[in-house]
C-alpha positions in Angstrom: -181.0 -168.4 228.1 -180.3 -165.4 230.8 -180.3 -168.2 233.4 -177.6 -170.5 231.1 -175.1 -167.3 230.4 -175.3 -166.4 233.8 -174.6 -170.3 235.0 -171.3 -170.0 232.3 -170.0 -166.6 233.9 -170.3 -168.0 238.1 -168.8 -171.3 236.6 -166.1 -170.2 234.5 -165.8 -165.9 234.8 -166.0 -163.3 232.1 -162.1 -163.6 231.0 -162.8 -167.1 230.1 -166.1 -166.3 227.8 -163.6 -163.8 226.0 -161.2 -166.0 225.5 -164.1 -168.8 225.0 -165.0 -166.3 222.2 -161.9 -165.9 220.2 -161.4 -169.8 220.4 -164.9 -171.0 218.6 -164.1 -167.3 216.3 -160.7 -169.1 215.1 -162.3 -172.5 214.8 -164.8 -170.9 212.4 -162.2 -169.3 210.2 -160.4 -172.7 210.2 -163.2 -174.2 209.2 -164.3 -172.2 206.5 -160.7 -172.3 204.6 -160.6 -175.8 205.2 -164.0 -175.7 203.5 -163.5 -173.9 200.3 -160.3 -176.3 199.8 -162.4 -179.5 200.1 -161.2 -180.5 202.9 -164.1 -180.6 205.3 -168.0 -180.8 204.7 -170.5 -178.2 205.0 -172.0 -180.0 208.6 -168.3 -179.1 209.8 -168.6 -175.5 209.1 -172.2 -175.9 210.5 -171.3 -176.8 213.7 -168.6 -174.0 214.2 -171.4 -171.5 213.4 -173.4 -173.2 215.8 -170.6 -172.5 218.1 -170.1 -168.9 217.8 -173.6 -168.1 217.6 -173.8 -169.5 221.3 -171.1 -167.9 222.2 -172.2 -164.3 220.5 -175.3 -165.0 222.3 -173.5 -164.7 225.6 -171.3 -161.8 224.7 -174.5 -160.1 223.5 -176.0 -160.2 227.2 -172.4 -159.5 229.1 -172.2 -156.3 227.0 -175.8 -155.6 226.9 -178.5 -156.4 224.6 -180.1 -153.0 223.7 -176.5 -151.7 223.2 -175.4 -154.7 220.9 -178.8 -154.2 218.7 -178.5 -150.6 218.7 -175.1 -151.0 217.2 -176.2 -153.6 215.0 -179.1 -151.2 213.3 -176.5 -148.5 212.7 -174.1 -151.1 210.8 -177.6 -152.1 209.0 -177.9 -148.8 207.9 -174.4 -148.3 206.8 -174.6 -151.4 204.3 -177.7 -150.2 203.0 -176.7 -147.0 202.2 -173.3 -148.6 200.4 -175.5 -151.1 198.7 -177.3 -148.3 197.4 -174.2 -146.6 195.9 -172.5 -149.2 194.6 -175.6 -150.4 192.1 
């Protein structure tokens, strides 16, 4: 994969990832409304998903892997400790 997100920043650079990013984010969100009114099947919203998780995949390594996890734990934490208040 480190090989293929590197091949996407020398071909296209890292303001186009962002704005790569945002894009597939927005297409998701469209996606998912159009979903809940019926108006597009689950494979739809599928796909989008499959989208941004590509794309998060590449924003993980840009920004750094161990910094994204690390960040990712402490939000873990934080919805554990609210799920254990709220019940």
């Amino acid at each position: 994969m480190k090989q293929l997100y590197q091949a996407t920043l020398n071909k296209w650079g890292e303001d186009a990832q962002y704005d790569q990013m945002v894009e597939e984010c927005a297409e998701l969100i469209t996606a998912l409304k159009h979903f809940r009114r019926g108006k597009v099947d689950q494979q739809t919203v599928i796909d989008e998903l499959a989208d941004v998780t590509l794309m998060l995949g590449q924003l993980t390594w840009m920004f750094g892997t161990e910094a994204v996890e690390e960040s990712v734990q402490k939000k873990l934490k934080k919805l554990n400790k609210l799920l254990e208040t709220s019940a």
